[in-house]
N, C-alpha and C positions, 0 to 999 in steps of 0.2 A: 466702364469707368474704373479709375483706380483708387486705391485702399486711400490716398493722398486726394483724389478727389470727391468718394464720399465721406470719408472721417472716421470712416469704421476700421477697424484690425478684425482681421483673419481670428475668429476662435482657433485657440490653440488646443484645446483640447480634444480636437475631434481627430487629432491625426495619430496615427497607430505610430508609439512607437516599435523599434525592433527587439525582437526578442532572443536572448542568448541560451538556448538550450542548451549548447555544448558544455556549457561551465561546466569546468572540475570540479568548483564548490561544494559541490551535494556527497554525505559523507554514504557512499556505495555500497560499504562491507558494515553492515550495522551491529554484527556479532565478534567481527575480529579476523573470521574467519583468513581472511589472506595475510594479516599481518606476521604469521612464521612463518611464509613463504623462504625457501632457501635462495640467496643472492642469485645462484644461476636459476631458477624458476622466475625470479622476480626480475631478472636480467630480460629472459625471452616474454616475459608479460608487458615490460616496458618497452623495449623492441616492437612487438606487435602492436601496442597505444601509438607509440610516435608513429610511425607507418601507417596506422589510420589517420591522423592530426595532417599529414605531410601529403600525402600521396590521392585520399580516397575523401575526406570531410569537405571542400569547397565541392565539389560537382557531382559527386555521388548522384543527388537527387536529379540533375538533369539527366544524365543513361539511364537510372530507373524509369523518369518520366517520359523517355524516347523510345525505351524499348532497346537500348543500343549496349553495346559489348564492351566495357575498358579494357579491349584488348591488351594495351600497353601494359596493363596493373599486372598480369601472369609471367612476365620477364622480370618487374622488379617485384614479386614477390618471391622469386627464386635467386636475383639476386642477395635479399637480406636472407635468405634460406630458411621462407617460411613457408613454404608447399611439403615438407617433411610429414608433418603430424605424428610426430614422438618416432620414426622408422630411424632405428640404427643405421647408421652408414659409417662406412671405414673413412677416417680423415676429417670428418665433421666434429663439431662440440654433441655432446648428448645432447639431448632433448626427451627428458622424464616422460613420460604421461601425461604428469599434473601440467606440465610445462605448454605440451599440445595444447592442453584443454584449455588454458589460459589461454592460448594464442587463438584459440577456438571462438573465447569469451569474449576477445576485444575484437577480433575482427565481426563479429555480429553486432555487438556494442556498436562499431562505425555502418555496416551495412551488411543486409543476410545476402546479398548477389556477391559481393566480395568473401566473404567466409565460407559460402559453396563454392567457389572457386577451389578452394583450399582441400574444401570434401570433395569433390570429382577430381583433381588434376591429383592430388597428394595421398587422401585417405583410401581413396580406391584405383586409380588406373596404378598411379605410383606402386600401391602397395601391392596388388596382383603381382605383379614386373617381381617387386624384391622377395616376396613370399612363393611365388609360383616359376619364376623364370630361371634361364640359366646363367654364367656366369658372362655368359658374351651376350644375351635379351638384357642382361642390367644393364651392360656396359653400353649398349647401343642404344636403346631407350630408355631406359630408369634413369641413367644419369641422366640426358637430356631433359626429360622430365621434370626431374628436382631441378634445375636448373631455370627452368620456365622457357627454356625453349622449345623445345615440342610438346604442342598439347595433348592431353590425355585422356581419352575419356572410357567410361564404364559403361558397358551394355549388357545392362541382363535384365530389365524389365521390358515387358513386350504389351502389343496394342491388349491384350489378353489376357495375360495372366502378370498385376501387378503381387496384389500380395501372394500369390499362390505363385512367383515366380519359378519356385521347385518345378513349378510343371510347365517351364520353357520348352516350346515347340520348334523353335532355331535350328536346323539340322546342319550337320558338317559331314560332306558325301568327303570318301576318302577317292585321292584320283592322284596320276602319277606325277609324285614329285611334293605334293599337298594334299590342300581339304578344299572342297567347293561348299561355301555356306550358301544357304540361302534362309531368308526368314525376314522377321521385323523386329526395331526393338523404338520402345518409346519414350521418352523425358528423359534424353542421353544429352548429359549438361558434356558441351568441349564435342558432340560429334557431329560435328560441321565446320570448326575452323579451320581443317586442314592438317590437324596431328593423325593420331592413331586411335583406334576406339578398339577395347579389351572388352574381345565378345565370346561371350556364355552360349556355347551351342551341342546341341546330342550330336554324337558321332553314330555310324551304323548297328552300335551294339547298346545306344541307350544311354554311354555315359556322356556327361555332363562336362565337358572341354572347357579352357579357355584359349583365345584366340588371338595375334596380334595381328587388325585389320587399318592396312594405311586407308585413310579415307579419299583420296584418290585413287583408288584402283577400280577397276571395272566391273560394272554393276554395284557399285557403294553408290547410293543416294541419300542423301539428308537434306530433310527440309527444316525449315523453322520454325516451333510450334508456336504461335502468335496468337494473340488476345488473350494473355495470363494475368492476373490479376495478381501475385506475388512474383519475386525473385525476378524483377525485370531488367536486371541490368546481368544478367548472364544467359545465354540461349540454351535452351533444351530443344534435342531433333527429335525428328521421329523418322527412323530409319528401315530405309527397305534394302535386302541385300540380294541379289539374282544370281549364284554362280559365282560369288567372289571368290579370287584363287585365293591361299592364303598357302604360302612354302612351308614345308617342314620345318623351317628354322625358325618361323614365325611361329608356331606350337610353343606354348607356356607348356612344358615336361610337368612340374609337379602338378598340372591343375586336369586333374582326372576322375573327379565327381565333384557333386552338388557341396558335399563338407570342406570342399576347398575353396569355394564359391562362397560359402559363410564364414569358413576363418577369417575372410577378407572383410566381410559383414559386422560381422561380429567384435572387429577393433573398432567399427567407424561410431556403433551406436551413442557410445559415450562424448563423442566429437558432436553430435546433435543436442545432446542434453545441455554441454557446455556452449555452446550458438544458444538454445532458449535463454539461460541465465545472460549470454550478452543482449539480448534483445529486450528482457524484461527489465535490465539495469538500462538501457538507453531509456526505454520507456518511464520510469521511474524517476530518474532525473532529470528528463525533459519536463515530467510534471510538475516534479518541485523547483526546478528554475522559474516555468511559466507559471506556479502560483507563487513565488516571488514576486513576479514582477507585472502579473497583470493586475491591474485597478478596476475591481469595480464596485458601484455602490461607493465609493469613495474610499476604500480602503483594499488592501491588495489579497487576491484571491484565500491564500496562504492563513489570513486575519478569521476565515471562517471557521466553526468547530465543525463541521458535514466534509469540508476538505478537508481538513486535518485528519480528521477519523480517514479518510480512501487515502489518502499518504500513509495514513501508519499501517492499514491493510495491506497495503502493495508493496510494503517495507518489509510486512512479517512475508509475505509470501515470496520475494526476494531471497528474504534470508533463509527460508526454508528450503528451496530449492539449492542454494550454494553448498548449506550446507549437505544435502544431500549428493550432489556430483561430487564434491569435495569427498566424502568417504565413501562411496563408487569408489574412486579414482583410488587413493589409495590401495583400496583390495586389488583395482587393477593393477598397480604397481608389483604389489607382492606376488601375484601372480593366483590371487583368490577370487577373483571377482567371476560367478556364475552370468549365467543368460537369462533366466530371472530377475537378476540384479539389476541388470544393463538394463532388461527394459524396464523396471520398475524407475529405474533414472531419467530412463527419455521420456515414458511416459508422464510423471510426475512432474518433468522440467519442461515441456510442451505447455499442457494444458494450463499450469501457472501461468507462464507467459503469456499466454491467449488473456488470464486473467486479467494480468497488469498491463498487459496493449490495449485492452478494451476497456479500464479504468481511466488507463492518459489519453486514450481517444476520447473519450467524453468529458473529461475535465478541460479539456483544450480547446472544447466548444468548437465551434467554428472551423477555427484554427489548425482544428485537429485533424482536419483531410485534406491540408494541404501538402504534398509530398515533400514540400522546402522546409516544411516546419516537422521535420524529422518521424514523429509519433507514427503518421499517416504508414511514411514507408514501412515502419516495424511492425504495427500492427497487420500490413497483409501478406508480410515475409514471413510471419508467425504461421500465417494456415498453411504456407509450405510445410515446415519441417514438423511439424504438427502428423504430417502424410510421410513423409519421404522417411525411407532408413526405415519400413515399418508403421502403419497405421496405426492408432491408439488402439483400434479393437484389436489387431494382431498382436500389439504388445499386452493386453492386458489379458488374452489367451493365453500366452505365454506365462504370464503369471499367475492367472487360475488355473492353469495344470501344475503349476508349484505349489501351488497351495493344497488344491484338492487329492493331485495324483488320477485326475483322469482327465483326458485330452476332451475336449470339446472341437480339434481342429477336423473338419469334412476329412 
């Protein structure tokens, strides 16, 4: 029967409206802290916001939810010339540090599978290439690279040894003409599309190489490591290699120990801390949009004092962490920022985040696990980078032999 034949109307109130988490409205920076940004820093921060708004905000959540690749997104993020991460290049505009790490901040702000894109394709294969290679390895891959045309990936953590990567069992047999690798390596974001994968391997005397391996070549295998519970919309392999030839010319020249292998390390830490702050800022104003506008109890979420009080926690902690990468980032600029430091950064800007995903996951109720309704995705992209670039207990090693002056490391 219809509404016209029994006399009744449909209650209105039982139907969910939709809710707009993306608003701008929610005021971000609660200390000020970006407001001196310099016009070309605040240039490449608003560059990277609209590129998320355009390119990555309507479907983000269905690839996360598939499991599937926005391949397309790594050709136009090289078009807009955001696969860089602060690397000098002749002909380009700078790009600071602070500048990276903003572009860091807003691509985790729209999604952590896009923002690692930018950490494997730019902060680490990219940067091997322009740190370690030579003037013809730039020109033939690095360009292409920044460019987003050929994908890049970084391999140095193995089935075995992640945090103790130093102790890479990868070997590169020297044989005429090249190197024959053979080994494994595991959670290698980009080593399976079909680019190149920059691989960490001992040569016969022990030291610690790096490698340009096409992933088409023979005996390159990558599979795809499936049922991850973060970072779903970018692939990590796990790679096995038997006998890959790899030419002499294919040899990265400056990468001849393990300390070449962490100079490379050692710029990206900062690019994690700056992804936690965009993660904890989505989080955060998803909260306060959704207790704007949800109703209950007859009055909107936001009207609580118990909510108010986890909004202004997840505010101070917010701001805590900004302002901390924020002068990280400076000393990196100057060229003062220790390893200490760095990690005292990521670790500090990690585990906040974990805070404030796990605060807007529970205030969002229900709501809160669903991958459409944005929190959900952050919240389990947080326990990635929470690992990756460095476990909390490795970084907080590193900080207790700063403090103490005796290693605790095996």
């Amino acid at each position: 029967m219809t509404q016209q034949q029994t006399g009744f109307a449909f209650p209105s109130g039982v139907t969910e409206p939709e809710y707009d988490l993306w608003s701008d409205g929610v005021d971000i920076d609660p200390t000020g802290v970006f407001s001196e940004l310099s016009e070309a820093d605040a240039a490449w921060r608003a560059k990277a916001r609209k590129f998320v708004l355009d390119e990555v905000k309507d479907d983000i959540h269905e690839y996360w939810d598939k499991a599937d690749y926005p391949l397309h997104l790594v050709k136009k993020l090289g078009d807009a010339d955001l696969l860089r991460d602060g690397l000098k290049i002749e002909g380009r505009e700078e790009m600071s540090p602070l500048a990276a790490g903003l572009i860091n901040m807003e691509m985790a702000r729209g999604d952590g599978s896009v923002a690692t894109i930018i950490g494997v394709q730019g902060a680490l294969a990219l940067r091997s290439v322009i740190y370690c290679g030579s003037p013809e390895q730039i020109a033939k891959y690095g360009m292409p690279m920044l460019a987003g045309e050929l994908p890049g990936a970084f391999a140095l953590t193995e089935p075995t040894h992640g945090s103790d990567s130093v102790s890479l069992e990868t070997v590169a047999r020297k044989v005429e003409g090249g190197y024959a690798i053979s080994g494994e390596k595991k959670w290698i974001g980009n080593g399976s599309i079909g680019g190149v994968s920059i691989v960490w391997a001992r040569d016969e005397e022990g030291k610690v190489r790096g490698f340009i391996v096409h992933q088409e070549a023979e005996g390159y295998r990558a599979t795809n490591i499936e049922n991850k519970l973060s970072l779903r919309a970018i692939w990590q392999a796990h790679i096995r290699m038997d006998e890959v030839f790899v030419p002499d010319e294919d040899v990265l020249p400056e990468a001849n120990s393990f300390k070449d292998t962490s100079r490379v390390l050692f710029a990206t830490r900062l690019g994690v801390a700056w992804a936690a702050v965009g993660h904890a800022t989505a989080c955060y104003e998803s909260a306060v949009n959704y207790a704007k506008q949800r109703i209950q109890f007859g009055r909107p979420l936001a009207a609580s004092q118990i909510v108010q009080e986890r909004l202004a926690r997840m505010q101070s902690e917010l701001a805590t962490i900004q302002l901390l990468v924020m002068q990280a980032t400076k000393r990196d600029a100057s060229g003062q920022l220790t390893g200490p430091q760095a990690s005292l950064a990521k670790f500090t800007a990690t585990r906040t985040a974990r805070s404030v995903a796990s605060n807007a996951r529970d205030l969002l109720g229900g709501n809160g696990i669903l991958t459409s309704n944005r929190v959900a995705r952050h919240f389990a992209d947080v326990e990635a980078i929470h690992t990756y670039e460095g476990t909390e207990t490795v970084q907080a090693l590193i900080m207790g032999r700063n403090i103490t002056g005796i290693s605790a490391f095996a």
